[in-house]
Backbone bond lengths (Angstrom), bond angles and torsions (degrees), N, CA, C in turn:
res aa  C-N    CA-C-N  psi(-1)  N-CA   C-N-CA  omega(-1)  CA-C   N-CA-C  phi
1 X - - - 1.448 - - 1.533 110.25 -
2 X 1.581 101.45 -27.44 1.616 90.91 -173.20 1.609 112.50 -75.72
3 X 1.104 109.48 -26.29 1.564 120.63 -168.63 1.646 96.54 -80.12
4 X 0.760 119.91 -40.95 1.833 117.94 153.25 1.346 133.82 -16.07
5 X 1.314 93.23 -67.05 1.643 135.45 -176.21 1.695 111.14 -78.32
6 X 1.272 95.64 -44.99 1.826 101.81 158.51 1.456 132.49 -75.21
7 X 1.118 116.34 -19.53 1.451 132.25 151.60 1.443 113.39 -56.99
8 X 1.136 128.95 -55.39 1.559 135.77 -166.42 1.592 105.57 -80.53
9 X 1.095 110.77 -46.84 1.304 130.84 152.65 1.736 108.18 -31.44
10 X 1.240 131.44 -52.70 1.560 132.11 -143.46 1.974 78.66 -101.03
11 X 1.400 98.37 -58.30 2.175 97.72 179.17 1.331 97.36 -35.06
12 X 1.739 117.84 -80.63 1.328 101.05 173.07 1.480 137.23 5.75
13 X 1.339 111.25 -107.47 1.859 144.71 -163.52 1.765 93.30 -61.57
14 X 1.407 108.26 -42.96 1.977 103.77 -164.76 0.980 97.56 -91.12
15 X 2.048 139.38 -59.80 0.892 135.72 168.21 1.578 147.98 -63.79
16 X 1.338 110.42 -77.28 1.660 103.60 159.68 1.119 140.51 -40.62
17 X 1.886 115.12 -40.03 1.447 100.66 -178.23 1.396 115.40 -80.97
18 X 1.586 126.62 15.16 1.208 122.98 160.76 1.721 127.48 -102.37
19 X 1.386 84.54 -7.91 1.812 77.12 -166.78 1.725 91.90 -114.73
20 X 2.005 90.46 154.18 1.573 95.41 -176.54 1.675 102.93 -139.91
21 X 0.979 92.54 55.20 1.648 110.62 159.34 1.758 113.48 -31.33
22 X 0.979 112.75 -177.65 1.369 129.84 -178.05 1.394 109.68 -135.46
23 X 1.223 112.87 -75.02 1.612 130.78 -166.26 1.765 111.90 -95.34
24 X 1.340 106.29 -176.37 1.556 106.92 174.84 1.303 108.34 -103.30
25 X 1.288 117.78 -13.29 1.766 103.84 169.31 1.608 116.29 -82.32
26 X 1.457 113.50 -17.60 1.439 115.44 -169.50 2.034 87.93 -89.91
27 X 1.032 111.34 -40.85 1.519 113.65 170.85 1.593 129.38 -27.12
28 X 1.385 82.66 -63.14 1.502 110.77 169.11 1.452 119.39 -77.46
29 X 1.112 135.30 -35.47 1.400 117.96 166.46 1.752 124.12 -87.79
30 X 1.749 88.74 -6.61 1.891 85.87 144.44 1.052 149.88 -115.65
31 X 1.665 102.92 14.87 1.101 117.41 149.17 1.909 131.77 -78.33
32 X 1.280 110.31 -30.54 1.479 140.67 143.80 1.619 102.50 -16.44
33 X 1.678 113.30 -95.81 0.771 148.94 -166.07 1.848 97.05 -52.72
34 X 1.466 129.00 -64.65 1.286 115.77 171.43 1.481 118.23 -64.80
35 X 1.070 117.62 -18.19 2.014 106.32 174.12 1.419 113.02 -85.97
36 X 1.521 129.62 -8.07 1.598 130.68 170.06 1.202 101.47 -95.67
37 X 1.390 133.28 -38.79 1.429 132.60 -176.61 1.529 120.47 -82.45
38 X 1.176 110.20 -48.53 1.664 118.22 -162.21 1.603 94.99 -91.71
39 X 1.532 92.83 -94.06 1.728 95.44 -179.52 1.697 126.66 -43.51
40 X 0.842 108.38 -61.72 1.672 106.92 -177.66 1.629 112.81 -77.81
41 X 1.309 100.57 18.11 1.490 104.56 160.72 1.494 119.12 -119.61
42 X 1.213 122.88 -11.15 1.373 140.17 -179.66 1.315 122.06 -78.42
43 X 1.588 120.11 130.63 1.178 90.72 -171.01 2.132 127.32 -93.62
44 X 1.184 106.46 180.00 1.708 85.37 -169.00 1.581 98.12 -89.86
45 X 1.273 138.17 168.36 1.084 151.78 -163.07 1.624 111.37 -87.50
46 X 1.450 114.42 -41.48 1.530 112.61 175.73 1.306 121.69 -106.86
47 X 1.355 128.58 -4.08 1.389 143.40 149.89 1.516 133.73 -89.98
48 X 1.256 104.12 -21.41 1.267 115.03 170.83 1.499 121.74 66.54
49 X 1.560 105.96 22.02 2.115 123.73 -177.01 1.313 81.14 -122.68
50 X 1.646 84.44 146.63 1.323 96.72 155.56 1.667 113.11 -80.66
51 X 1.609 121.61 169.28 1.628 101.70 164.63 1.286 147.97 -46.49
52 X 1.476 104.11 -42.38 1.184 126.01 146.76 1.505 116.09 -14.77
53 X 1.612 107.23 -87.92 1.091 120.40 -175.31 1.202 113.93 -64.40
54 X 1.620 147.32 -8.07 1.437 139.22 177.87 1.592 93.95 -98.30
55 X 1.068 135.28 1.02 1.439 127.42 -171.33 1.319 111.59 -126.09
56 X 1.471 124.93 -3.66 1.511 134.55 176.53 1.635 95.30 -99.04
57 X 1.579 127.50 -25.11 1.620 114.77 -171.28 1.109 112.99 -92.97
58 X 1.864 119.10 -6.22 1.433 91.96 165.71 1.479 109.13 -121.57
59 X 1.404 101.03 49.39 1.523 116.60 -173.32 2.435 90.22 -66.45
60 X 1.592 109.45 -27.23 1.603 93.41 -173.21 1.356 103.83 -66.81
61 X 1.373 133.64 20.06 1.529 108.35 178.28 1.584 102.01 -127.70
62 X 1.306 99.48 -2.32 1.630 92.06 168.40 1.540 121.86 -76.39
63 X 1.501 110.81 123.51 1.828 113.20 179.58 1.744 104.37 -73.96
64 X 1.482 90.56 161.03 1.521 101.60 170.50 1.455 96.34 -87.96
65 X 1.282 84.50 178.04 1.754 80.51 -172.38 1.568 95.18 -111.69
66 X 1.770 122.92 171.62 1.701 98.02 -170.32 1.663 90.19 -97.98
67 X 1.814 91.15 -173.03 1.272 105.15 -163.44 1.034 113.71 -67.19
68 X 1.690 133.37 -20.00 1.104 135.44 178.88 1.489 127.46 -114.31
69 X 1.243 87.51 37.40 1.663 114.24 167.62 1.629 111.57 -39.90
70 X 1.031 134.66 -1.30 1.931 127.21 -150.79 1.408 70.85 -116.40
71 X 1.685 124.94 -48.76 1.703 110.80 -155.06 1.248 114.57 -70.17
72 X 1.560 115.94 -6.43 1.678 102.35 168.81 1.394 128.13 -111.42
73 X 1.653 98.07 36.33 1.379 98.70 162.87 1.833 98.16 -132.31
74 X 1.160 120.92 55.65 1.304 134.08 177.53 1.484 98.98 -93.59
75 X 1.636 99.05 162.30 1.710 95.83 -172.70 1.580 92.06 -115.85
76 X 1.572 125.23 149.40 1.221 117.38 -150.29 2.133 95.35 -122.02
77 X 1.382 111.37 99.18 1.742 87.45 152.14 1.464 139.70 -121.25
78 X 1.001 94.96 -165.34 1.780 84.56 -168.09 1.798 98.97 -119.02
79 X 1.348 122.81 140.10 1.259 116.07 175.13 1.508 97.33 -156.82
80 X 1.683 114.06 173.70 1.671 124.21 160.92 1.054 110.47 -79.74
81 X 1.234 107.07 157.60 1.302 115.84 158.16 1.749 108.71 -114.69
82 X 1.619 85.00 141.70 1.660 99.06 -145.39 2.030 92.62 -72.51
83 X 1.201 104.26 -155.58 1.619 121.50 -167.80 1.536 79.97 -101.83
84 X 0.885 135.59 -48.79 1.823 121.36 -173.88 1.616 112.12 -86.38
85 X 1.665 123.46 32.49 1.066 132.40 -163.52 1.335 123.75 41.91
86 X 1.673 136.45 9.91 1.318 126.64 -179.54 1.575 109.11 -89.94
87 X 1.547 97.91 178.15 1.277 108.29 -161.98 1.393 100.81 -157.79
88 X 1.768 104.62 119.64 1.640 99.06 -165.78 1.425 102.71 -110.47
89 X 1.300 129.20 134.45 1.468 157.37 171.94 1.490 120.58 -110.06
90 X 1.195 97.97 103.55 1.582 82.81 177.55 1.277 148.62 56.24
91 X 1.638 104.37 20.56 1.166 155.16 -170.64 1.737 109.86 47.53
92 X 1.543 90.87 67.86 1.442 105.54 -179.42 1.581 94.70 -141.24
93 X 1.570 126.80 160.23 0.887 126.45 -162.69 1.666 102.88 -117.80
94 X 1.120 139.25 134.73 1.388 156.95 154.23 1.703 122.00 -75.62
95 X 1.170 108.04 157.57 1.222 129.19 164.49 1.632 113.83 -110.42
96 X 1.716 110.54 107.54 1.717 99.98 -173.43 1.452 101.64 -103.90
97 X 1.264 114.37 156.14 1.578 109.17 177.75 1.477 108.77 -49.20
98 X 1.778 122.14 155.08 1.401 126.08 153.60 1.670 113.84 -27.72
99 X 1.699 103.61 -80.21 1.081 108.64 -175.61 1.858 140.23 -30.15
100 X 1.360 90.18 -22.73 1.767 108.64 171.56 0.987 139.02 -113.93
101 X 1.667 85.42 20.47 2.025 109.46 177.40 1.739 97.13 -60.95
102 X 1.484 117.72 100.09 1.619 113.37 155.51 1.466 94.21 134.67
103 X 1.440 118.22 -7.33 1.749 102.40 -158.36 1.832 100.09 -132.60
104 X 1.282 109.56 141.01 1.182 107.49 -147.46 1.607 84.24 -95.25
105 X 1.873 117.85 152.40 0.724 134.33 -123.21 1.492 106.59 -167.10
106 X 1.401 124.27 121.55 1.701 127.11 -171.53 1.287 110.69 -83.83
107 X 0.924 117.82 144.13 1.680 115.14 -162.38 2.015 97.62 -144.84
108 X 1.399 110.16 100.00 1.511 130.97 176.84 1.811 109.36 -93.17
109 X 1.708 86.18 134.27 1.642 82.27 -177.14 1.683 79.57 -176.49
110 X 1.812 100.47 160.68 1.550 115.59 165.50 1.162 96.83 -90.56
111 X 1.673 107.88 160.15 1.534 103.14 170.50 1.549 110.95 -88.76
112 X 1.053 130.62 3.06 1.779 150.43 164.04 1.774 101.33 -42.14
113 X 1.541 90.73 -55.07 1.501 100.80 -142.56 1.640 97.51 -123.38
114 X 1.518 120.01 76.71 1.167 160.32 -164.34 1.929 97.11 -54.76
115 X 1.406 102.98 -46.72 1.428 124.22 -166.54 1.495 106.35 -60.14
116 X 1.655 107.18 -54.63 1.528 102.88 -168.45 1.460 112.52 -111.54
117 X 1.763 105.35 130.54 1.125 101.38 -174.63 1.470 97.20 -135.49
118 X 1.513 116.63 127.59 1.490 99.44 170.68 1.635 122.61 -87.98
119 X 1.535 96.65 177.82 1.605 88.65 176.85 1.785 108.58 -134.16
120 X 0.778 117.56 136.26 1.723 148.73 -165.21 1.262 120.40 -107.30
121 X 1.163 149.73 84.20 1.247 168.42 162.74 1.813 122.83 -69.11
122 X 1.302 135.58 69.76 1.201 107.35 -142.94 1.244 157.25 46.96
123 X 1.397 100.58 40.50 1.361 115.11 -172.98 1.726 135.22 81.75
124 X 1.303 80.37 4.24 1.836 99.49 -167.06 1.449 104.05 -140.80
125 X 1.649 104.12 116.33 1.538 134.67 -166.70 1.764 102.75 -50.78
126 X 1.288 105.91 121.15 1.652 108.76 160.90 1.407 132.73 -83.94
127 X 1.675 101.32 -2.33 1.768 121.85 -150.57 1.022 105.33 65.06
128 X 1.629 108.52 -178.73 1.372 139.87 -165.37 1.853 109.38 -77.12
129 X 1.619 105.95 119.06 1.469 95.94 154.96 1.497 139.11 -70.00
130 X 0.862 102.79 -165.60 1.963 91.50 -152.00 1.847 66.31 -137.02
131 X 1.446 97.17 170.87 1.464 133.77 178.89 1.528 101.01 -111.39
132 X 1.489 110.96 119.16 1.216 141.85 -131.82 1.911 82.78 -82.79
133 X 1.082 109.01 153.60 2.102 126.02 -167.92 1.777 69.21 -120.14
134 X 1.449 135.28 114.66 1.553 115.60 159.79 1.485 86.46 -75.92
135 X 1.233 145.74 -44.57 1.513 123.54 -143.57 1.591 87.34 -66.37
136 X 1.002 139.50 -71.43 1.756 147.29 -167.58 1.691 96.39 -28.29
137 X 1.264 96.65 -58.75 1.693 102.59 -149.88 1.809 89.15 -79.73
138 X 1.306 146.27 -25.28 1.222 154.85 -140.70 2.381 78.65 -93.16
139 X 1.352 104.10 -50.18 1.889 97.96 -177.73 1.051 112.00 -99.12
140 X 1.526 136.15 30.47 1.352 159.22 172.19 1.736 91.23 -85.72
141 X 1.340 121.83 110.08 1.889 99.36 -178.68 1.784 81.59 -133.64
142 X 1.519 101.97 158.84 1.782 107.12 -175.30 0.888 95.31 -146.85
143 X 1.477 100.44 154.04 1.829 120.62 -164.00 1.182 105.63 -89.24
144 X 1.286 115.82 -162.83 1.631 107.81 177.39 1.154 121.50 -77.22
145 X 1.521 129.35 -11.56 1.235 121.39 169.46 1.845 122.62 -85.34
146 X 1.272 88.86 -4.99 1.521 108.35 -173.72 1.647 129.80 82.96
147 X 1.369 91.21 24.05 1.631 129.37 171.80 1.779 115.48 -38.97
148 X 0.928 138.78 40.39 1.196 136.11 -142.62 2.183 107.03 -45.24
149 X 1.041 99.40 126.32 2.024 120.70 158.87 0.888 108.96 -130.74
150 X 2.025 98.58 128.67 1.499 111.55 153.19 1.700 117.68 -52.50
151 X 1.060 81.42 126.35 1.550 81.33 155.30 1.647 133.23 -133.87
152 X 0.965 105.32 116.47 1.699 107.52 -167.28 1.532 107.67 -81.74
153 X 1.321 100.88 113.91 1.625 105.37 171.34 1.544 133.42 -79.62
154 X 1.471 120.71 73.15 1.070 121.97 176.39 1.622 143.21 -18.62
155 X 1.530 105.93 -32.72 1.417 123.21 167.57 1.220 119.84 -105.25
156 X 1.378 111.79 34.02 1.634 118.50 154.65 1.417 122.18 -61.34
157 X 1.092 136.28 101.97 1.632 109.69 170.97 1.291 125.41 -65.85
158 X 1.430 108.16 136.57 1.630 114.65 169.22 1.533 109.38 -21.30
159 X 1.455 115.32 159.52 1.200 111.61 153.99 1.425 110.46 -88.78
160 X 1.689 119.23 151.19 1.074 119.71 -169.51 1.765 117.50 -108.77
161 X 1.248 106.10 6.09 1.734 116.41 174.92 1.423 113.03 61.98
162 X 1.709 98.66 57.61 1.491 100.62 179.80 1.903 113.61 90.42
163 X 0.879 137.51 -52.59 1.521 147.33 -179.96 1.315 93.67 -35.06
164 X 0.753 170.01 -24.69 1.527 141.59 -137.06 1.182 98.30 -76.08
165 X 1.375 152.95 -94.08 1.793 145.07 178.28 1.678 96.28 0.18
166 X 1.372 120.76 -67.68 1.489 110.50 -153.20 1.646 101.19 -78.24
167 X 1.447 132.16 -4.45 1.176 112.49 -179.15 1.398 83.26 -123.93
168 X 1.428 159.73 79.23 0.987 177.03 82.16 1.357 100.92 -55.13
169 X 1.565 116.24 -65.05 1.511 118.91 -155.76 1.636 98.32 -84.17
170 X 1.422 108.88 -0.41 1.583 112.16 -178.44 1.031 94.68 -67.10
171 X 1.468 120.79 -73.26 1.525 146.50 175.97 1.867 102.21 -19.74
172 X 0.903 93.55 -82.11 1.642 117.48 -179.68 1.840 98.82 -37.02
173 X 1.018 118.31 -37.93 1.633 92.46 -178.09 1.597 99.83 -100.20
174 X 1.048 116.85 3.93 1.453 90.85 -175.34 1.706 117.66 -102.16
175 X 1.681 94.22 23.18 1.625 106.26 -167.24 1.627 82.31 -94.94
């Protein structure tokens, strides 16, 4: 805490009571400008480095970080996967593999990045769910074992590009 307090302390006395800025961008680039020049060039009194220099020599023990540094700050939940294979997040709908129709299932994702979500099955990656097609998944029909068949529904009506009122009321007068 004290070394805290001596920091704010040093902005103080070296920095502020000399500079008379106006704005926060002129603020900031003179504050910039005195912590590369003044302070981190100065040296300290009982070590005899400047900061600079005590913070570049034990730069060999700093790790890189790995390449997939983003995946361990993912937010993790757990849900079923329904009888029509979806999977709701955040009240968005998924596509879960066949195989995990019934068995509940960890589901990793940022909340940034809405699109990719993986899926987790005991510890072992299913890939990424997809954002649910209802028309696809709506003639997707499964047997009792949950066997997935297309099934093409013949008495679908076309879509009509908006019309429906005027071919409704078509209907309607010709009864």
């Amino acid at each position: 805490k004290g070394k805290i307090e001596r920091w704010f302390k040093t902005v103080r006395t070296r920095f502020l009571a000399d500079n008379a800025t106006t704005t926060l961008a002129e603020l900031n680039a003179a504050f910039d400008t005195w912590l590369n020049e003044d302070y981190n060039q100065r040296k300290h009194g009982s070590t005899r480095q400047t900061p600079f220099d005590r913070f570049t020599s034990q730069m060999h023990c700093l790790r890189t970080s790995p390449a997939n540094l983003k995946d361990y700050f993912r937010k993790v939940a757990r849900r079923n996967v329904n009888k029509d294979r979806t999977i709701t997040l955040n009240g968005r709908l998924y596509e879960g593999p066949v195989l995990l129709i019934g068995k509940r299932v960890e589901l990793l994702y940022h909340e940034t990045e809405p699109d990719k979500v993986e899926v987790k099955y005991q510890n072992k990656s299913f890939g990424m769910a997809l954002p649910v097609n209802l028309t696809v998944n709506y003639r997707v029909k499964r047997d009792k074992n949950n066997n997935p068949q297309l099934h093409l529904d013949n008495h679908t009506p076309n879509y009509r590009g908006g019309k429906l009122w005027s071919f409704r009321r078509r209907n309607q007068d010709e009864r």
